[in-house]
C-alpha positions in Angstrom: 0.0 0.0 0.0 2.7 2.6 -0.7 4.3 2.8 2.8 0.3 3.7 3.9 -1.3 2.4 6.8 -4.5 0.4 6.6 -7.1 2.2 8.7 -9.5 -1.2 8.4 -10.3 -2.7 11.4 -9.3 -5.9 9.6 -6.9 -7.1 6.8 -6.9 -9.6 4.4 -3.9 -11.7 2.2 -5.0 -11.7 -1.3 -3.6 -13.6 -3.8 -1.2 -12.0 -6.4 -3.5 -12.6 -9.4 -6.4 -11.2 -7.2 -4.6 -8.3 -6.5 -3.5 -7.3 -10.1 -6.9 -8.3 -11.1 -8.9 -5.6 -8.8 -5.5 -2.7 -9.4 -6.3 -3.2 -12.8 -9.8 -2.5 -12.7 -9.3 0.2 -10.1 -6.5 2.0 -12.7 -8.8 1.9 -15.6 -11.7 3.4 -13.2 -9.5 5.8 -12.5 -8.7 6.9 -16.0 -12.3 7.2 -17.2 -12.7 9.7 -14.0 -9.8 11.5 -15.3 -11.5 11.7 -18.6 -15.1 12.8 -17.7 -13.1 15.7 -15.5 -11.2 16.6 -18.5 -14.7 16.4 -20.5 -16.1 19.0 -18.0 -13.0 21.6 -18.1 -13.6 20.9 -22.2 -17.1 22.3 -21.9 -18.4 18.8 -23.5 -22.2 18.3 -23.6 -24.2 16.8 -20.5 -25.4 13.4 -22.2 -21.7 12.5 -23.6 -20.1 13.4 -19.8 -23.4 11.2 -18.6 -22.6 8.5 -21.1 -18.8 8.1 -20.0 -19.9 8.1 -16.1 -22.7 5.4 -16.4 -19.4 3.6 -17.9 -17.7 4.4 -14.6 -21.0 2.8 -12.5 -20.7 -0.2 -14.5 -16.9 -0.4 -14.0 -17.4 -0.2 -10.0 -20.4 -2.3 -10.0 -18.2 -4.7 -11.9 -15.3 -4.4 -9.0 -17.7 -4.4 -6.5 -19.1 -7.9 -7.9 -15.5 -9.1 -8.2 -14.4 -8.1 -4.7 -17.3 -9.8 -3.2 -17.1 -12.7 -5.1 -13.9 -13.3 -3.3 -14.9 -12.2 -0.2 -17.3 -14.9 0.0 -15.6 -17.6 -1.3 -12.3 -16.9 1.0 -13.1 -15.0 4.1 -16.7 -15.9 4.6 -16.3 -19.6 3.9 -13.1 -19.5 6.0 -15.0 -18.0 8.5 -18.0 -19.9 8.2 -15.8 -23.9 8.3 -13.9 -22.2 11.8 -17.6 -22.0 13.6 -17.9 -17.9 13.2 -21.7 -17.4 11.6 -21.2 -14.1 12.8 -19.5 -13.5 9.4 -22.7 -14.1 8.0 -24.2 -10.8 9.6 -21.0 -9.2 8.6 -22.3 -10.0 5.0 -25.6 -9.0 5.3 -24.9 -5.5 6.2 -22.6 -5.3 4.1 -25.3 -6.2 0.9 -27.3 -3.9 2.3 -24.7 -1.3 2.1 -24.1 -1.8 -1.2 -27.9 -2.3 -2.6 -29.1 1.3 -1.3 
């Protein structure tokens, strides 16, 4: 993390192809945000700049789906096998958060 500290009250190991996986998503999120700022200072019309940041909502939803995905099959199973069904809360609140 760049010399950064984590301010999560938990960590998790992720695998190296799961970590270049969700970078890679997160760089090329990053550059269409780059673009629809450079599309405002341009003066570009409203439904183009609204076109490119649907594109970005589908390019989080899509990290989002992937992230979780893992989440569930490593740290809630894990969880789940060691007797702790209070990861299954954990989970719920955390769909909820994410379906508002």
């Amino acid at each position: 993390m760049d010399g950064e500290t984590c301010s999560c009250h938990k960590k998790k190991e992720r695998t190296e192809a799961e970590y270049k996986s969700l970078i890679h998503r997160l760089n090329r999120i990053e550059g269409q945000i780059r673009g629809i700022r450079g599309m405002v200072e341009r003066d570009c019309y409203c439904p183009d700049i609204l076109v490119q940041s649907a594109a970005v909502t589908a390019a989080m939803n899509a990290f989002n789906k992937e992230l979780l995905a893992n989440h569930i099959r490593t740290c809630v199973a894990d969880d789940i096998r060691a007797g702790n069904d209070a990861v299954i809360d954990e989970l719920l609140a955390t769909l909820q958060k994410l379906m508002r």
